[in-house]
C-alpha positions in Angstrom: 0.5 -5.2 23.2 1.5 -4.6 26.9 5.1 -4.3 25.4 4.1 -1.6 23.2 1.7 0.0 25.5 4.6 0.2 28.5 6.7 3.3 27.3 3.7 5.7 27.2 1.5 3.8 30.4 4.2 2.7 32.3 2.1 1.9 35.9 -0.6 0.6 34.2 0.8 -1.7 31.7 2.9 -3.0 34.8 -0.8 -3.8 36.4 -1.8 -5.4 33.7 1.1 -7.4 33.2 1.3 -8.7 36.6 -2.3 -9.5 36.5 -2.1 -11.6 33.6 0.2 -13.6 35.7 3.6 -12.8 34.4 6.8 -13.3 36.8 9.1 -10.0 36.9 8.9 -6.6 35.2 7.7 -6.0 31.8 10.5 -3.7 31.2 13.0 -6.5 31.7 11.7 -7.9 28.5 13.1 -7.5 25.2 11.5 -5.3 22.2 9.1 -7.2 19.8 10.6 -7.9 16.8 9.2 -6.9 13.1 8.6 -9.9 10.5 9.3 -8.7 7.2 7.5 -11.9 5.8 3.9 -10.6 7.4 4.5 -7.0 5.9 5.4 -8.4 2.5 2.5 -7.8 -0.2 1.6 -9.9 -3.4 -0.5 -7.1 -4.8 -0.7 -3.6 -4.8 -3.4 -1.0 -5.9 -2.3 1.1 -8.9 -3.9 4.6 -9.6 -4.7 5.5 -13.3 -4.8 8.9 -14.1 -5.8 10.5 -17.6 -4.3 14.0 -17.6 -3.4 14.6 -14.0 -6.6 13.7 -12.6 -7.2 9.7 -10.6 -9.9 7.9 -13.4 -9.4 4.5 -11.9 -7.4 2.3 -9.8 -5.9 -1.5 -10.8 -4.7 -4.3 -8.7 -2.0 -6.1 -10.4 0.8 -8.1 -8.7 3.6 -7.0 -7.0 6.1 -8.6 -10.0 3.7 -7.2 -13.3 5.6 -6.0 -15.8 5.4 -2.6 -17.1 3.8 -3.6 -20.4 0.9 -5.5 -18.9 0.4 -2.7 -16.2 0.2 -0.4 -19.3 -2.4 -2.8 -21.6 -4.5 -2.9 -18.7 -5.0 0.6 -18.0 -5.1 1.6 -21.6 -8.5 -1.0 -21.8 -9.9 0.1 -19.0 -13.7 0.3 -19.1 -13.6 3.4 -16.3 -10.9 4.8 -18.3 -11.5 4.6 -21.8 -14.1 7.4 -21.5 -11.7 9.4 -21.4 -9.5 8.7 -24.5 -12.6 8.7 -26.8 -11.4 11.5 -29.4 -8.3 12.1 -28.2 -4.6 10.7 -29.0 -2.8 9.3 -26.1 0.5 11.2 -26.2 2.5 9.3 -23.3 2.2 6.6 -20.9 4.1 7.0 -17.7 4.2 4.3 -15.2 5.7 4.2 -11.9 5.9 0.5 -10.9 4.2 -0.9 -8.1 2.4 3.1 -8.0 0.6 4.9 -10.8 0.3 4.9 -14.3 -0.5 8.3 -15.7 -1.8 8.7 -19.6 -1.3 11.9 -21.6 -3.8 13.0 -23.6 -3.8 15.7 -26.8 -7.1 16.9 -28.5 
């Protein structure tokens, strides 16, 4: 954290540093380095919209295919409100995003 910290508190993160008992300068160190394998994701949260407007929200896995993304949102119980008496025109889905459902009277 001191790392990070150093660029925008530069005398006080070198305080710190020293008093945790580190040799040298903390600006002799090298940059952290990201791990792709912490920021990878199984699932992700999937809006459903009915005509433009956010009905619901899904969590499906990262890898779902696009037919089972659209089953579920079509049967679901905070969305099916919605589709009573109407014919569902369109089902758009953005994978991994939204699925949005058209509606005409």
């Amino acid at each position: 954290m001191l790392l990070l910290l150093g660029p925008v508190c530069p005398h006080m993160t070198e305080e710190l540093w020293s008093a945790l008992g580190h040799e040298g300068s903390l600006f002799h160190r090298t940059w952290p380095t990201a791990d792709p394998e912490a920021m990878a994701r199984d699932e992700v949260q999937i809006v459903v919209q009915v005509d433009g407007r956010v009905r619901s929200r899904l969590t499906a896995a990262v890898a779902a295919p696009e037919a089972d993304i659209r089953e579920r949102a079509l049967a679901d119980g905070r969305v099916r409100p919605w589709l009573d008496g109407r014919q569902v025109a369109k089902v758009v889905v953005v994978p991994g995003r939204l699925v949005n459902i058209v509606t005409r009277a």
